[in-house]
N, C-alpha and C positions, 0 to 999 in steps of 0.2 A: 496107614497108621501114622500118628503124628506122637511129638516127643513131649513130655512138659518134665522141669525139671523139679525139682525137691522144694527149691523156694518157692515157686507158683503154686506147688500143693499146697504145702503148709499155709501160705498166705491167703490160699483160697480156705482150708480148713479154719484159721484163724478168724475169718470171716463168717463162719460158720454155713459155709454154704453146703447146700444139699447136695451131694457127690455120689456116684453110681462107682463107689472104689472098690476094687476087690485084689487080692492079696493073695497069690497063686503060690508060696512058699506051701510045704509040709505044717500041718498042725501043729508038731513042738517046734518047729521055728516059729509059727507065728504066737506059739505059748510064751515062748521065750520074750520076745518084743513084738508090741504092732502099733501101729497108728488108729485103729478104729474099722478099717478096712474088714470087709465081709471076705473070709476066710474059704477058698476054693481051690487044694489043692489042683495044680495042674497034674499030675500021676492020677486021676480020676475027672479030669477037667470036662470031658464029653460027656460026662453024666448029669451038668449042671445047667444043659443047655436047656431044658425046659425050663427050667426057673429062669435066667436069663431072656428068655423070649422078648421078655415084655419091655426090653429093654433096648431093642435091636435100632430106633428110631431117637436115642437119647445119647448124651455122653458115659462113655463106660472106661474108667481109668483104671488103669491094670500093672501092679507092681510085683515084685518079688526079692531077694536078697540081693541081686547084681544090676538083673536087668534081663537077662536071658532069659530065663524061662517066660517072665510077663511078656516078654516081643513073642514067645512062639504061641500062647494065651492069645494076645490079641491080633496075631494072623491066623488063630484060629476063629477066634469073631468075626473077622474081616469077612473070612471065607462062609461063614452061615451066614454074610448080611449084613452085619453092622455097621452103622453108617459113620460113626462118630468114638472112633478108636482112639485112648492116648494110653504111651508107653512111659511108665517113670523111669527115668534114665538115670542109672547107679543104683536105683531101688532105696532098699532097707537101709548097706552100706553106706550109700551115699548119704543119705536121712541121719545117721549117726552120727556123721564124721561133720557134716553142719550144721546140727541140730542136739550137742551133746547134753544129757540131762544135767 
């Protein structure tokens, strides 16, 4: 798995680029704030691999509040296959603390 940090997202989302993000925080956390990210708690994360399939051959960027849980999300991908894993480093946290609204 590889790292990309808060500013490369954003700049990429700024961009509007078409992004395979998903957001492995609990639902009221990502009630609470999110970036747009498709919402797959990790606490149920192996249930979401079907729908992820189709995705196994493409970039698939995987965030959460710190950072922890998205790393164990996408060694969990890694390990079904995924060829093209990035971890947001700091997460949510970090996304607030440089990105305040």
């Amino acid at each position: 798995m590889k790292d990309i940090t808060v500013e490369e997202l954003k700049s990429r989302l700024s961009r509007a680029e078409s992004l395979n993000l998903i957001d492995v925080r609990e639902t009221w956390e990502y009630d609470e704030f999110n970036i747009g990210a498709q919402n797959l708690p990790l606490s149920g994360f192996m249930s979401f691999m079907p729908q992820l399939e189709e995705l196994k051959d493409e970039e698939v960027i995987v965030h959460c509040k710190m950072g922890g849980r998205s790393m164990q999300a996408a060694a969990l991908l890694e390990q079904m296959g995924f060829k093209n894993v990035k971890n947001v480093v700091g997460g949510i946290d970090e996304w607030k603390a440089k990105f305040p609204k």
